[in-house]
C-alpha positions in Angstrom: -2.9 -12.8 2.2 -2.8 -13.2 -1.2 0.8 -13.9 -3.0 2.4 -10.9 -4.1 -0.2 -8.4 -1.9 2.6 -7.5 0.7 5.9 -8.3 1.3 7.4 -8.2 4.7 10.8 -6.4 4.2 12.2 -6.2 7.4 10.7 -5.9 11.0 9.7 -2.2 10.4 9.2 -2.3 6.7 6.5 -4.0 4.4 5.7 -2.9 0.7 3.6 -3.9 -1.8 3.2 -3.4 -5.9 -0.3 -3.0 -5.8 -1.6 0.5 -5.8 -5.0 0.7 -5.2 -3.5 -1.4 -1.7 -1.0 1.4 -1.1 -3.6 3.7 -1.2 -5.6 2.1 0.9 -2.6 1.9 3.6 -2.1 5.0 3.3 -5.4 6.1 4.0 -6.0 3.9 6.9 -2.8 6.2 8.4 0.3 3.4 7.7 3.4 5.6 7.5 4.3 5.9 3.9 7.9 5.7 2.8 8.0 5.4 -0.5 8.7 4.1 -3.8 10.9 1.8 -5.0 11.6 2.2 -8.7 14.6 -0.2 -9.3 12.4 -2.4 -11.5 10.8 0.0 -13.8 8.0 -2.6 -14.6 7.1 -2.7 -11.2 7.3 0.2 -8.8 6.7 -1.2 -4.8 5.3 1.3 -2.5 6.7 0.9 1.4 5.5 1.6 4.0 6.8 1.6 7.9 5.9 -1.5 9.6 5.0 -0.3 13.1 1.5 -1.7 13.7 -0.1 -5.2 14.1 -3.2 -4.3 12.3 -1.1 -4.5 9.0 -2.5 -8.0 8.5 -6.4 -7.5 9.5 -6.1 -4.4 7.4 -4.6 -5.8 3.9 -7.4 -9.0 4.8 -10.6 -6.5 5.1 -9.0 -5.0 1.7 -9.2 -8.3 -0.2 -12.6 -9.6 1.3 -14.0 -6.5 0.1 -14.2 -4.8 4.1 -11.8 -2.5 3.9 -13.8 0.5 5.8 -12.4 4.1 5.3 -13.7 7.5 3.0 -14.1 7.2 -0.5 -13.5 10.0 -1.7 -9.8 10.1 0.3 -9.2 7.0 -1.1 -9.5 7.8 -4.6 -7.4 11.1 -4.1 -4.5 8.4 -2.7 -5.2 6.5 -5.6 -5.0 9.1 -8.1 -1.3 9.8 -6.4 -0.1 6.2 -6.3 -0.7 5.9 -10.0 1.0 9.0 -10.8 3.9 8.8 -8.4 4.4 5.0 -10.3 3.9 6.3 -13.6 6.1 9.5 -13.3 9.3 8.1 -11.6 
């Protein structure tokens, strides 16, 4: 995985700063916690940590294999953005 991608936070969390990721995660059906908006400049999305896909799933992202609808994805997007812009 590329540095910064995803963080493992604990044994059932994991987050990541990069939204178009998130929404990705999100999409693919990872339980979505949240957002962490301590540092201003950079909001982390979390999500739950309870499947060992996690790490196939962020790898088909950043080949460029990441299956999954466009038109959900972009929807997720669209929220990810906003919900990191409007905290």
């Amino acid at each position: 995985m590329k540095e910064g991608e995803i963080t493992i936070t604990s044994s059932v969390n994991y987050s990541t700063p990069n939204s178009a990721l998130a929404a990705y995660l999100f999409c693919q059906g990872y339980d979505y916690l949240g957002a962490d908006h301590s540092d201003p400049q950079n909001v982390v999305f979390q999500f739950a940590n309870s499947s060992k896909t996690l790490a196939k799933t962020v790898s088909n992202w950043q080949i460029g294999k990441a299956p999954g609808d466009c038109y959900q994805f972009y929807l997720a997007y669209r929220r990810f953005v906003w919900e990191a812009k409007n905290q």
